[in-house]
N, CA, C and O atoms as a GROMACS GRO file, in nm:
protein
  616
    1UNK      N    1   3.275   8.946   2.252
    1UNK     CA    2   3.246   9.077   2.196
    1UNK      C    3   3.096   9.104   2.199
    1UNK      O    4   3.055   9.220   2.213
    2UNK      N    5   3.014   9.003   2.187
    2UNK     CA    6   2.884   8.996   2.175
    2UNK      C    7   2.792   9.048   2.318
    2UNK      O    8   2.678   9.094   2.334
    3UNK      N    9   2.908   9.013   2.409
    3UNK     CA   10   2.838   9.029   2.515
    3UNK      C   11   2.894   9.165   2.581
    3UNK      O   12   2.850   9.199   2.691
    4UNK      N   13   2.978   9.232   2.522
    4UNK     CA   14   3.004   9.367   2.565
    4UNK      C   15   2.905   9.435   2.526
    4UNK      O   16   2.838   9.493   2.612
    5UNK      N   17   2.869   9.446   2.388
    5UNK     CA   18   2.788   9.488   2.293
    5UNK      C   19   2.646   9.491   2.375
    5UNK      O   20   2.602   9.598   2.417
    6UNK      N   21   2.581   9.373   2.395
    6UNK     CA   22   2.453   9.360   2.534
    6UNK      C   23   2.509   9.419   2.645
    6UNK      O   24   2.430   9.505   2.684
    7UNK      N   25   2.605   9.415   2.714
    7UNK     CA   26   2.593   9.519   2.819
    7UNK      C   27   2.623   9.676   2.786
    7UNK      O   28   2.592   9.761   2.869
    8UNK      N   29   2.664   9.700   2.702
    8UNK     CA   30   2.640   9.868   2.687
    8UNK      C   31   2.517   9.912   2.660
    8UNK      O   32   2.458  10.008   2.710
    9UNK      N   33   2.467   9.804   2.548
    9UNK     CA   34   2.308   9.849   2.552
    9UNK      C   35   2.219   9.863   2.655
    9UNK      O   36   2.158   9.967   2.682
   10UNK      N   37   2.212   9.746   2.720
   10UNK     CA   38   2.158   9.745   2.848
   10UNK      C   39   2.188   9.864   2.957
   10UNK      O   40   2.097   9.922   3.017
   11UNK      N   41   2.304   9.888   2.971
   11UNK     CA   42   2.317  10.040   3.039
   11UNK      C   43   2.287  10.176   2.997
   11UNK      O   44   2.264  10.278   3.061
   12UNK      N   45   2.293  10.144   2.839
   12UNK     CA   46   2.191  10.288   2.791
   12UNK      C   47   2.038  10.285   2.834
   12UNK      O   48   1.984  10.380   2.891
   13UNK      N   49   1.982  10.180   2.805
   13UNK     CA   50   1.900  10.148   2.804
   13UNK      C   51   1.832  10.164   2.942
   13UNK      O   52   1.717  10.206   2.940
   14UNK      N   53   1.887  10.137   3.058
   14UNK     CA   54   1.830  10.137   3.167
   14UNK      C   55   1.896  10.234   3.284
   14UNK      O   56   1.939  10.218   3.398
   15UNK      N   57   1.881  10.331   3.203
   15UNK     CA   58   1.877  10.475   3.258
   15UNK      C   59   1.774  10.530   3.331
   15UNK      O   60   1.740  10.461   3.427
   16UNK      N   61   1.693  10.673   3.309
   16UNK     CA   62   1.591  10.719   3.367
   16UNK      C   63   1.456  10.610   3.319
   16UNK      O   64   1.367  10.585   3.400
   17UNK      N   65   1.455  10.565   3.215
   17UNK     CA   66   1.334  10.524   3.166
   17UNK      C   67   1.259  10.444   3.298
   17UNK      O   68   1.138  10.458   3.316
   18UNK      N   69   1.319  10.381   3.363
   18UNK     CA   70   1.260  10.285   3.456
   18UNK      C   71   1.236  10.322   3.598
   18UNK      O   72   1.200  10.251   3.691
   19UNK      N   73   1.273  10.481   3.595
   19UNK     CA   74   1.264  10.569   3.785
   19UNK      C   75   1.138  10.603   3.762
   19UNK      O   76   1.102  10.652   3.869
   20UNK      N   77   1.031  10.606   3.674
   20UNK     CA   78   0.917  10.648   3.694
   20UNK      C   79   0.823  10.495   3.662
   20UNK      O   80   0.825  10.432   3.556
   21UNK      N   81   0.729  10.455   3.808
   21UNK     CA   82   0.668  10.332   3.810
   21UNK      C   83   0.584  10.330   3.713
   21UNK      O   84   0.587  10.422   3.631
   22UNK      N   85   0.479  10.213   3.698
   22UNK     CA   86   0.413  10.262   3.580
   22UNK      C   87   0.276  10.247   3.668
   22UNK      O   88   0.165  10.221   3.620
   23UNK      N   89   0.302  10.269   3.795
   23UNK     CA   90   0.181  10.302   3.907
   23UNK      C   91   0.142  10.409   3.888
   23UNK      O   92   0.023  10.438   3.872
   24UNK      N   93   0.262  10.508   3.886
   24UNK     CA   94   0.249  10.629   3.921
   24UNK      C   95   0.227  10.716   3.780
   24UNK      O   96   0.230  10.839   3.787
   25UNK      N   97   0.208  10.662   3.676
   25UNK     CA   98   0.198  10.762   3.552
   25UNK      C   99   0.059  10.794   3.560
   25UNK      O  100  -0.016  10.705   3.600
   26UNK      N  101   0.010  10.910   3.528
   26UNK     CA  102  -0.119  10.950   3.544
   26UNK      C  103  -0.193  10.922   3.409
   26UNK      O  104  -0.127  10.922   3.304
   27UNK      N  105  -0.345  10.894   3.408
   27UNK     CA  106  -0.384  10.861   3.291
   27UNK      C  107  -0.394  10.912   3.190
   27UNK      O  108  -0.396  10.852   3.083
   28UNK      N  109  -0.404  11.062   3.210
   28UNK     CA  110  -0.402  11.235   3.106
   28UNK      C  111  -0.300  11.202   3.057
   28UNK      O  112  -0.227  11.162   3.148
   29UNK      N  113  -0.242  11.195   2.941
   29UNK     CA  114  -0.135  11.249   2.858
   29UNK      C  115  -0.067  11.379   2.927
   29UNK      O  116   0.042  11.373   2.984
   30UNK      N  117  -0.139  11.489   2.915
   30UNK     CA  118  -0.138  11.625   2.937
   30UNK      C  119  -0.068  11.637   3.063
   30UNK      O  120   0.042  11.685   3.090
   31UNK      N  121  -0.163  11.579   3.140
   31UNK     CA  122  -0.095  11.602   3.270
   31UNK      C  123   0.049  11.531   3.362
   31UNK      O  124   0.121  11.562   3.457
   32UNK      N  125   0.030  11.406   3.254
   32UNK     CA  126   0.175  11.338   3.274
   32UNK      C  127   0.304  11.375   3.221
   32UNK      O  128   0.416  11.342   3.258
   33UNK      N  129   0.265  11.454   3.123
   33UNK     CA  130   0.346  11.540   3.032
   33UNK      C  131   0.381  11.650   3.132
   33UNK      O  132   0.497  11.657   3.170
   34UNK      N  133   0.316  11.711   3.163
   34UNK     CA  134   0.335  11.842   3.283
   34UNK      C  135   0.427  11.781   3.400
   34UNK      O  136   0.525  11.846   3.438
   35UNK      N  137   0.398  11.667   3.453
   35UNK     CA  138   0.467  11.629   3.563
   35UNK      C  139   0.580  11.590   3.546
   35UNK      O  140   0.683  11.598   3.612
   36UNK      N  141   0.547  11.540   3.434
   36UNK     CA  142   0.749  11.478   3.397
   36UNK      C  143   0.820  11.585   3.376
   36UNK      O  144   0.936  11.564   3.409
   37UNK      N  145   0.796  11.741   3.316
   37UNK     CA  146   0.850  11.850   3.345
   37UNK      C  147   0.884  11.897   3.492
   37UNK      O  148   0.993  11.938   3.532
   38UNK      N  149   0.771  11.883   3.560
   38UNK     CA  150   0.841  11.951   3.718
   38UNK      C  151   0.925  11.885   3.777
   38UNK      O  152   1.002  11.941   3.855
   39UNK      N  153   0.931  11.713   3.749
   39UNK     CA  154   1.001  11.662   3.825
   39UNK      C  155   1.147  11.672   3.780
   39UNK      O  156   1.256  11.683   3.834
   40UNK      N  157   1.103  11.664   3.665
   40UNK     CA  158   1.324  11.699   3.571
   40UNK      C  159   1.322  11.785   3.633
   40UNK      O  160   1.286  11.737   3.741
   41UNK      N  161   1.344  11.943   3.656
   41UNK     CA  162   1.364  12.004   3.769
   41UNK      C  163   1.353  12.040   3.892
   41UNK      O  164   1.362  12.148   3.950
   42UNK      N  165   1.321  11.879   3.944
   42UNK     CA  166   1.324  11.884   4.101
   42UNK      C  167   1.427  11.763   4.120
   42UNK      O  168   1.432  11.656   4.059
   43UNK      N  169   1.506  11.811   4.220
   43UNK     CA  170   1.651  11.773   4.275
   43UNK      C  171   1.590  11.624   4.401
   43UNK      O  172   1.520  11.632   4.502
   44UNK      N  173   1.635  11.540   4.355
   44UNK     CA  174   1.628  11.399   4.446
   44UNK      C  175   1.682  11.438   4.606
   44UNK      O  176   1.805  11.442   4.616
   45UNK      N  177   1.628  11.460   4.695
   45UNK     CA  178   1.738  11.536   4.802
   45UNK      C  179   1.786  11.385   4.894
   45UNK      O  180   1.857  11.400   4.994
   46UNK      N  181   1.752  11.277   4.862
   46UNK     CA  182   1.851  11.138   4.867
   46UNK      C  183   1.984  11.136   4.764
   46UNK      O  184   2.092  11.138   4.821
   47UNK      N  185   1.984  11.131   4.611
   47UNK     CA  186   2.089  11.130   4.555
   47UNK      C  187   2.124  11.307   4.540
   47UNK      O  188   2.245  11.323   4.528
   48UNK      N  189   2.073  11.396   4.540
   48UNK     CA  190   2.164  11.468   4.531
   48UNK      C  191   2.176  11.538   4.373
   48UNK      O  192   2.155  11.650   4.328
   49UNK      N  193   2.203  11.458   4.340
   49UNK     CA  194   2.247  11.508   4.138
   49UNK      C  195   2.177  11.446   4.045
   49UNK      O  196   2.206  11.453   3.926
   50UNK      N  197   2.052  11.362   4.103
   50UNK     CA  198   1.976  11.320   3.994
   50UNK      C  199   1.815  11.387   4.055
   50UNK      O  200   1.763  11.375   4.166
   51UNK      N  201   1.762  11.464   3.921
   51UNK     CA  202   1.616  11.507   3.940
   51UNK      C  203   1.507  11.321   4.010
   51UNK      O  204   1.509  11.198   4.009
   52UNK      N  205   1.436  11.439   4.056
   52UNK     CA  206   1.311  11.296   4.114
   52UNK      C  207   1.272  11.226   3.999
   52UNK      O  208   1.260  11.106   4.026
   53UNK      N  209   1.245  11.253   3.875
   53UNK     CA  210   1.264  11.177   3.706
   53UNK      C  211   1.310  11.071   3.715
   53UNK      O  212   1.252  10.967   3.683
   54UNK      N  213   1.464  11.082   3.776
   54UNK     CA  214   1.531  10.958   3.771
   54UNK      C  215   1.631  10.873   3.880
   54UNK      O  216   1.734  10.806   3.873
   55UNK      N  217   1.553  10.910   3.964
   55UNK     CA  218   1.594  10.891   4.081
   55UNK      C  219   1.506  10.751   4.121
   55UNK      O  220   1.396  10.729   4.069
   56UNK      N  221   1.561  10.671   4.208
   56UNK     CA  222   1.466  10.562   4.211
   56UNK      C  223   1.482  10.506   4.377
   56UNK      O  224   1.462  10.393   4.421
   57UNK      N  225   1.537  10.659   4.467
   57UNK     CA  226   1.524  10.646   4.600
   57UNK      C  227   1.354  10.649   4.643
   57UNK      O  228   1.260  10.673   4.566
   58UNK      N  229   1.348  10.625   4.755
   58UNK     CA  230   1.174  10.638   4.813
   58UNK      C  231   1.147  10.773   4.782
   58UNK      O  232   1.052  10.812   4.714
   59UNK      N  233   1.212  10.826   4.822
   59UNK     CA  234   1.185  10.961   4.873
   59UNK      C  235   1.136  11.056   4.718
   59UNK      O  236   1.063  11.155   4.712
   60UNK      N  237   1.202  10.986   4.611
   60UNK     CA  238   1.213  11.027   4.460
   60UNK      C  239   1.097  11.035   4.451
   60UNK      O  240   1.063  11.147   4.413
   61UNK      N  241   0.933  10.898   4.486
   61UNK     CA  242   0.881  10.835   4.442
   61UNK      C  243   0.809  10.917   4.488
   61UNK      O  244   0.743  10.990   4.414
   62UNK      N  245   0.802  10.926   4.663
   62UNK     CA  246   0.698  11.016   4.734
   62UNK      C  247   0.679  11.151   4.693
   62UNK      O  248   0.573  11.208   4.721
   63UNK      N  249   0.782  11.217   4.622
   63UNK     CA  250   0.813  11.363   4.547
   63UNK      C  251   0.695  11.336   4.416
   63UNK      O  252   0.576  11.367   4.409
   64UNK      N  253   0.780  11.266   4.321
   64UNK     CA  254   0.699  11.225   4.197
   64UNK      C  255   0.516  11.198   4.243
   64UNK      O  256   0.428  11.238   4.166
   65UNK      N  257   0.488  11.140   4.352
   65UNK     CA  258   0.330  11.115   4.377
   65UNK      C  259   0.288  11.272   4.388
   65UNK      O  260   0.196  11.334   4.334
   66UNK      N  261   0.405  11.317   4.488
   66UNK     CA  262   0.271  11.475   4.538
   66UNK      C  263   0.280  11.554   4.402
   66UNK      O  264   0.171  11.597   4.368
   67UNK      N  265   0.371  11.579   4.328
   67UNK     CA  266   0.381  11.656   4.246
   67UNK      C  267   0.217  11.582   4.118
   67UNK      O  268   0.135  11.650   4.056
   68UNK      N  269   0.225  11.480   4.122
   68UNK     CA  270   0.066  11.445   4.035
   68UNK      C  271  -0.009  11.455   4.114
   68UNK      O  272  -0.088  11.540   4.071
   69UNK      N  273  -0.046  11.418   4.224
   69UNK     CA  274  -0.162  11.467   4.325
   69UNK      C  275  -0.173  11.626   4.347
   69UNK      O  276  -0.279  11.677   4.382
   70UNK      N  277  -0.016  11.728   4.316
   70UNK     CA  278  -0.106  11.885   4.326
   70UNK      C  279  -0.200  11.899   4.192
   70UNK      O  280  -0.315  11.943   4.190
   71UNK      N  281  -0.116  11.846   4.066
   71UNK     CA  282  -0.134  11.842   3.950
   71UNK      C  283  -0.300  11.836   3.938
   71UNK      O  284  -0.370  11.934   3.915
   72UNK      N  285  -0.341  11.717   3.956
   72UNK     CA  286  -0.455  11.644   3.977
   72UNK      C  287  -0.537  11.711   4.050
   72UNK      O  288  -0.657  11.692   4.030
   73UNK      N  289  -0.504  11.787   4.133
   73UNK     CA  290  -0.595  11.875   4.210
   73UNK      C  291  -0.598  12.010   4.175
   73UNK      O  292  -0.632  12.104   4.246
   74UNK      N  293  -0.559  12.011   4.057
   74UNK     CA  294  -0.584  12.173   3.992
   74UNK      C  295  -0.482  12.258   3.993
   74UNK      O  296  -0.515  12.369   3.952
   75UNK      N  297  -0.335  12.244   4.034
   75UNK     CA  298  -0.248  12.340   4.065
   75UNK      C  299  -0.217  12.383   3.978
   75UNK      O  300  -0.302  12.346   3.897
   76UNK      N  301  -0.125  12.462   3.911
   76UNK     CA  302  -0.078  12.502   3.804
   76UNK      C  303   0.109  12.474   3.867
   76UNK      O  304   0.151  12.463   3.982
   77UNK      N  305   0.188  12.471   3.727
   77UNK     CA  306   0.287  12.417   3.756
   77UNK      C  307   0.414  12.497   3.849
   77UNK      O  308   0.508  12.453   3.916
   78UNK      N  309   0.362  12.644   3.815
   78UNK     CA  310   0.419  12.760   3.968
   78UNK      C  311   0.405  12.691   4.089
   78UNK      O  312   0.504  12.665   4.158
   79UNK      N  313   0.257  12.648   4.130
   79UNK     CA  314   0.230  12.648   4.220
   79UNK      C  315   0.295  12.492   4.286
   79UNK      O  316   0.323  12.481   4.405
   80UNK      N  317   0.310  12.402   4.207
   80UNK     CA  318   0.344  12.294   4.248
   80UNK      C  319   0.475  12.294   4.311
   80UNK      O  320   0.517  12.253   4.419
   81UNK      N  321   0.547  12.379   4.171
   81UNK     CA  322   0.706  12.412   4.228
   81UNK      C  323   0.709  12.520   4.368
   81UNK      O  324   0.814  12.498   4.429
   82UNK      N  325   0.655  12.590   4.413
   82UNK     CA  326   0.648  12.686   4.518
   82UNK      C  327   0.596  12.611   4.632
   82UNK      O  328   0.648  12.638   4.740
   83UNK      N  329   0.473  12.492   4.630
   83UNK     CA  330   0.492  12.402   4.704
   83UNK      C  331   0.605  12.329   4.768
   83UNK      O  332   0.652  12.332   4.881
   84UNK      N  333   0.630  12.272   4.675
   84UNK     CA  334   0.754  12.204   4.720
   84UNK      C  335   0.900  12.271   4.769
   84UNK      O  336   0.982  12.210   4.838
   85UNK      N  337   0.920  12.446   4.707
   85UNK     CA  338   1.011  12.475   4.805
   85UNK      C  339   0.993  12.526   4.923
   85UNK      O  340   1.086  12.533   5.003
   86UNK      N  341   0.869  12.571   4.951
   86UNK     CA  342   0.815  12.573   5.084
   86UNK      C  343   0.796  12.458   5.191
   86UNK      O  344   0.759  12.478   5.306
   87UNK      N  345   0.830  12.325   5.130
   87UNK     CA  346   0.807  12.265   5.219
   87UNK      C  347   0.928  12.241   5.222
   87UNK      O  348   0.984  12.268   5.328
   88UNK      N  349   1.014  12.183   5.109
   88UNK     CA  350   1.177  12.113   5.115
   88UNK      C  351   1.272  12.239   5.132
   88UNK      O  352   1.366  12.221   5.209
   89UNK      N  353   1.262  12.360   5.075
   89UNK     CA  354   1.334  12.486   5.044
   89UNK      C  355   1.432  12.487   4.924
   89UNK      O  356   1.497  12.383   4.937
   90UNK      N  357   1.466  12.538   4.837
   90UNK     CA  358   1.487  12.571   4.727
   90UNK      C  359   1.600  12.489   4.698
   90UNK      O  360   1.624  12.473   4.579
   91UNK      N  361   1.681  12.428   4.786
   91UNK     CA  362   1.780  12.296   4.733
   91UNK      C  363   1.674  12.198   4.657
   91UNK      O  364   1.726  12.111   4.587
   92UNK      N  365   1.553  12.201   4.661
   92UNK     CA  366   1.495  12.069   4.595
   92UNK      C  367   1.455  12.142   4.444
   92UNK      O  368   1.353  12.101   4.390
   93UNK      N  369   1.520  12.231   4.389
   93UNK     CA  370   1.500  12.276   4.258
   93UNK      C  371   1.659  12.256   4.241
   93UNK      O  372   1.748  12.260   4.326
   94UNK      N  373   1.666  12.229   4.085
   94UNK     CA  374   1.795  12.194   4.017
   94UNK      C  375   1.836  12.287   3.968
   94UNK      O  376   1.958  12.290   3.951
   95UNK      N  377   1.756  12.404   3.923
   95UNK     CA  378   1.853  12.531   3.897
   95UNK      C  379   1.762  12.620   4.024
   95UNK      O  380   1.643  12.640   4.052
   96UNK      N  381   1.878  12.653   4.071
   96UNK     CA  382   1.802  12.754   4.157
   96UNK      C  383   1.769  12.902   4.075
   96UNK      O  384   1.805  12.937   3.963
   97UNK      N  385   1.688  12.970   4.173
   97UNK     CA  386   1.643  13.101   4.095
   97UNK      C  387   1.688  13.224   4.105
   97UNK      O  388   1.694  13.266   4.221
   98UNK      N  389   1.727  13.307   4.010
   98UNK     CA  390   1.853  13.419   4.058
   98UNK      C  391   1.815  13.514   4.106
   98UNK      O  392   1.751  13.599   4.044
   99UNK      N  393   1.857  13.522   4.269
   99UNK     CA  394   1.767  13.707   4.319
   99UNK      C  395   1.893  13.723   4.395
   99UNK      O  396   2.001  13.681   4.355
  100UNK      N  397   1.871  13.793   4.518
  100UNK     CA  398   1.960  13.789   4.585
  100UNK      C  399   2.030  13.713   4.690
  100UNK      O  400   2.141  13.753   4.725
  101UNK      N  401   1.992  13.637   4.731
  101UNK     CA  402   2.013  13.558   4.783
  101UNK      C  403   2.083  13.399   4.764
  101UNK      O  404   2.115  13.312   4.845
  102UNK      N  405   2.089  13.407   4.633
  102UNK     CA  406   2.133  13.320   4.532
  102UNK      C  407   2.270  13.412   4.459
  102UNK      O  408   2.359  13.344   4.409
  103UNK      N  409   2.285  13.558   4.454
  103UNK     CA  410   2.337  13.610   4.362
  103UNK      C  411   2.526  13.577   4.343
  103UNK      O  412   2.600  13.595   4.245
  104UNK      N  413   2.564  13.509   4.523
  104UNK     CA  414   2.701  13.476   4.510
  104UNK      C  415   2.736  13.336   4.437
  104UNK      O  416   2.838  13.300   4.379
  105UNK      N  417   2.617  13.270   4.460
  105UNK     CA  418   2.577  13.110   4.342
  105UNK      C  419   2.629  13.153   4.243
  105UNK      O  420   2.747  13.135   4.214
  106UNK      N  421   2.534  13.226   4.167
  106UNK     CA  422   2.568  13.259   4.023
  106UNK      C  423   2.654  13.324   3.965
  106UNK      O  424   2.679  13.296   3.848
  107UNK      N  425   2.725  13.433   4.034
  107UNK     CA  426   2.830  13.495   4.036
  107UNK      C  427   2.973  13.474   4.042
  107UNK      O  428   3.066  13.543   4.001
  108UNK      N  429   2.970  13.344   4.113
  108UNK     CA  430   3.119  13.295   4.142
  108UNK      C  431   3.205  13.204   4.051
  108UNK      O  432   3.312  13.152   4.083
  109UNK      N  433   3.130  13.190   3.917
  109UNK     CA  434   3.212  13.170   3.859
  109UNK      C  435   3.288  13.217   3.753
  109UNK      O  436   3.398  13.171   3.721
  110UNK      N  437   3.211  13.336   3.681
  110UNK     CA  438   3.260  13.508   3.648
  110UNK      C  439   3.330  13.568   3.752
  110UNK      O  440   3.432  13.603   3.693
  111UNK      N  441   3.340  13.596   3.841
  111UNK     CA  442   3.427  13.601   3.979
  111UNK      C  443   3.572  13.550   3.948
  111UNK      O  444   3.674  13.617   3.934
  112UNK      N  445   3.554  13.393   3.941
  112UNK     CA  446   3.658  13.338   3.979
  112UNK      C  447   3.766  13.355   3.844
  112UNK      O  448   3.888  13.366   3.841
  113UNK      N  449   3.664  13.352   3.738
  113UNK     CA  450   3.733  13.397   3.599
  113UNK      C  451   3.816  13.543   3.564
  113UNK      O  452   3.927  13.579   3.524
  114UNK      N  453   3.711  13.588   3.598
  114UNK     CA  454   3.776  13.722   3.607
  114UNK      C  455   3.919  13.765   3.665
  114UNK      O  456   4.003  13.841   3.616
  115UNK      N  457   3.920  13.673   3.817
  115UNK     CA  458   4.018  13.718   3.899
  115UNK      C  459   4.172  13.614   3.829
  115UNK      O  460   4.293  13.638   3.840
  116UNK      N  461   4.109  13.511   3.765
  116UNK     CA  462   4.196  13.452   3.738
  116UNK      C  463   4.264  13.538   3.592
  116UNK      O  464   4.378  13.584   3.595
  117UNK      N  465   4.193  13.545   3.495
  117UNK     CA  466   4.235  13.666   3.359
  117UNK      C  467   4.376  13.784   3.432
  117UNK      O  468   4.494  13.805   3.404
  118UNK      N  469   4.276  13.834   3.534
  118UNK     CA  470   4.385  13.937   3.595
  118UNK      C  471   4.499  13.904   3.649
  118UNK      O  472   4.603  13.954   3.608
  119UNK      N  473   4.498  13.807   3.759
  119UNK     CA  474   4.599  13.741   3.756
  119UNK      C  475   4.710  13.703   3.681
  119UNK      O  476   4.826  13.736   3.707
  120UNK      N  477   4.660  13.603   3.547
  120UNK     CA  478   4.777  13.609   3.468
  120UNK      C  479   4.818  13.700   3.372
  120UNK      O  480   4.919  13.694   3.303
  121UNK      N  481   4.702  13.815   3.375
  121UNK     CA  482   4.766  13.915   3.297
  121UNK      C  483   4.854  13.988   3.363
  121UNK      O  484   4.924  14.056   3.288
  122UNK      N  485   4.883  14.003   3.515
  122UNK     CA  486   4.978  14.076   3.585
  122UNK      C  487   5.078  13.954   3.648
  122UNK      O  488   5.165  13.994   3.726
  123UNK      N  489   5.073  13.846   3.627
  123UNK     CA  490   5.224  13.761   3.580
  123UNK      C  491   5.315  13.792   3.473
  123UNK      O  492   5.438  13.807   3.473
  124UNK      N  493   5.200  13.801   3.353
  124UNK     CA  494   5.294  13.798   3.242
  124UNK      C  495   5.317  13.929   3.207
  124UNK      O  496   5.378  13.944   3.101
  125UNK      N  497   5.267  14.083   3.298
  125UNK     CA  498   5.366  14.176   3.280
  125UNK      C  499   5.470  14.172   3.342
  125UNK      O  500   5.576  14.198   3.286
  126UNK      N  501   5.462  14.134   3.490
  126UNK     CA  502   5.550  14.111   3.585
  126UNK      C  503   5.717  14.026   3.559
  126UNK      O  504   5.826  14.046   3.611
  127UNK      N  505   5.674  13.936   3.462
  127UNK     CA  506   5.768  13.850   3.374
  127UNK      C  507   5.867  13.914   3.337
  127UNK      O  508   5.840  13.988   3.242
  128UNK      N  509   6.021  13.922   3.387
  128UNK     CA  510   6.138  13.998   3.266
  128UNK      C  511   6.129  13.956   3.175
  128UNK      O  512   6.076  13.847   3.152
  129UNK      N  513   6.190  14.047   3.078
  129UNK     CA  514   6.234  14.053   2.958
  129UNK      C  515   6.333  14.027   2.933
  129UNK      O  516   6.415  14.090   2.999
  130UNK      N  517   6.403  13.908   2.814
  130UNK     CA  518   6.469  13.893   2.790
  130UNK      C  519   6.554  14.026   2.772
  130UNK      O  520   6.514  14.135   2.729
  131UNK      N  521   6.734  13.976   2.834
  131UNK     CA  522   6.798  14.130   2.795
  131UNK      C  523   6.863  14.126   2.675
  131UNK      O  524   6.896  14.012   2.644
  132UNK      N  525   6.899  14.227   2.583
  132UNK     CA  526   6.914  14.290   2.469
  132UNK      C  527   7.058  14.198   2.433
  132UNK      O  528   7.151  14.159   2.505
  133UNK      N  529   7.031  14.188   2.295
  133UNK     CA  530   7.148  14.010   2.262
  133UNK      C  531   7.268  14.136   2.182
  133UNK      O  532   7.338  14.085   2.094
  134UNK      N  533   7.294  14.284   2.205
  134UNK     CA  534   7.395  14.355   2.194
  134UNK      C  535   7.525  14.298   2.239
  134UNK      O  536   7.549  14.280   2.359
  135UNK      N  537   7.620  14.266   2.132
  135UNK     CA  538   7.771  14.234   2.181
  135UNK      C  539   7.831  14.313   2.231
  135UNK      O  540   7.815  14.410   2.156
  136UNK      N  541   7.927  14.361   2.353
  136UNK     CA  542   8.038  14.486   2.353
  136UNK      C  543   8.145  14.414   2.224
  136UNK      O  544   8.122  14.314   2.156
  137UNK      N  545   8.238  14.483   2.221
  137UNK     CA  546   8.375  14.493   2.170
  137UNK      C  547   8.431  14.371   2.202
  137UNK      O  548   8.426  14.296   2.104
  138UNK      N  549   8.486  14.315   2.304
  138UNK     CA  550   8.554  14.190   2.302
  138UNK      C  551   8.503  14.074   2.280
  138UNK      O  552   8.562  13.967   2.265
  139UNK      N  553   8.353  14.103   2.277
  139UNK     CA  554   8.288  13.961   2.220
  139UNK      C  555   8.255  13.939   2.067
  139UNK      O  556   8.244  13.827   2.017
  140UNK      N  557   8.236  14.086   1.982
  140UNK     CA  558   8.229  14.071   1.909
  140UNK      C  559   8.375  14.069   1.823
  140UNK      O  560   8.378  14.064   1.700
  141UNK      N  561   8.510  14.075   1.916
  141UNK     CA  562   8.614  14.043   1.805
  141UNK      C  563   8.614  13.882   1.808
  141UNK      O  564   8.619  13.808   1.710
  142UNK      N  565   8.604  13.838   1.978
  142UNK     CA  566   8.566  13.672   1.962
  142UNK      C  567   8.497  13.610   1.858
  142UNK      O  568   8.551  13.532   1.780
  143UNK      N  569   8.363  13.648   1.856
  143UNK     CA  570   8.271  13.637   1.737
  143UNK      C  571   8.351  13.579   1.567
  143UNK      O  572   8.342  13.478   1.497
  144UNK      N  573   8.421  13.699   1.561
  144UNK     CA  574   8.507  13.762   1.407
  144UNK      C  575   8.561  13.634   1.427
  144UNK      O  576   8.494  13.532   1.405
  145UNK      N  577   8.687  13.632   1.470
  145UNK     CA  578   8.749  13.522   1.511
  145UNK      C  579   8.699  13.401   1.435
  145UNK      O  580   8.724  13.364   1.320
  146UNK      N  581   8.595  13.326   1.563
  146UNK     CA  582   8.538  13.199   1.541
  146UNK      C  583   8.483  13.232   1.418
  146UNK      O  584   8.488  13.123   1.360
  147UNK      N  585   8.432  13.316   1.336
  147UNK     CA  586   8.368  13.306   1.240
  147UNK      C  587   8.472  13.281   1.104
  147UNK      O  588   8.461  13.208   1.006
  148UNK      N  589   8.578  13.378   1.147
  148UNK     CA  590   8.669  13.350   0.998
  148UNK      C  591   8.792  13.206   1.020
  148UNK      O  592   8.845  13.172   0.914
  149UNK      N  593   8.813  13.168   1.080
  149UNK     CA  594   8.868  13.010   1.156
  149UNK      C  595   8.731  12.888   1.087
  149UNK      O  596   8.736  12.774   1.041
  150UNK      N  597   8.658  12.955   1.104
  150UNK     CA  598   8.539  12.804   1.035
  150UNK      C  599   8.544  12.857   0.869
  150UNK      O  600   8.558  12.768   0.786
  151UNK      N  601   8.535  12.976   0.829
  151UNK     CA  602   8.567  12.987   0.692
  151UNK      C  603   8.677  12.965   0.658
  151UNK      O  604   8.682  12.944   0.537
  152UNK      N  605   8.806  12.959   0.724
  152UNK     CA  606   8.908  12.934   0.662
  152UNK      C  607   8.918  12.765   0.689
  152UNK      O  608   8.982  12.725   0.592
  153UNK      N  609   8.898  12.695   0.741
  153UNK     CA  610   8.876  12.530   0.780
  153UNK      C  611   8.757  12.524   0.650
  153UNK      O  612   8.803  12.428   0.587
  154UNK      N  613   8.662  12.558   0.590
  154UNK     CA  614   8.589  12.516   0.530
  154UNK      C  615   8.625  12.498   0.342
  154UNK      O  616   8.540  12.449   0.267
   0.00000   0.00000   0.00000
């Protein structure tokens, strides 16, 4: 049990904390603070679904350097991000940005909702209706019948 207990910790534990070297942290507070922001929203384009933060491909690392070297050289944090989609193109941001060109991204899943709402709202008009539980005449003398046969047995 003891040793489940150490390995869960250990896997919390050794998450993002360890994708950023301790080569690469810059000596500014300020400015390391700034970078660890751009990089959470910059997309690892080796893994795919983890920001360069926590990514611990090469390619993560070489991202994480330029982004402190624009830093370091005066950029402001627009400019770093506009760098980098000019060079990688806007897959290397984790949320992309909504204009037009993006607008079926963001759209498609109000889209898909929508169409789906309508959908089952024109199933379930489409749906019969139960028909009307009215007896004629020979069912309701049947009815009589079975009904006074169990009162008279009772």
């Amino acid at each position: 049990m003891r040793f489940v207990i150490v390995l869960i910790a250990a896997l919390l534990v050794s998450g993002s904390a360890f994708a950023v070297q301790p080569g690469e942290v810059l000596k500014d507070p300020a400015l390391e603070k700034r970078a660890r922001e751009i990089s959470a929203g910059l997309r690892c384009l080796v893994c795919q679904n983890q920001s360069i933060d926590d990514s611990d491909a090469q390619l993560a690392k070489d991202l994480r350097l330029l982004v402190r070297e624009r830093l370091v050289a005066g950029d402001t944090d627009d400019e770093v991000e506009r760098f980098l989609v000019q060079r990688y193109g806007e897959f290397v941001l984790l949320k992309p940005t909504f204009g037009t060109h993006t607008l079926l991204l963001w759209l498609t899943p109000a889209l898909v909702l929508a169409l789906g709402g309508i959908g089952a709202y024109t199933a379930m008009r489409k749906r019969p209706q139960p028909a009307g539980a009215a007896l004629d005449d020979e069912e309701q003398k049947a009815l009589d019948e079975l009904l006074s046969q169990d009162r008279s047995a009772s």
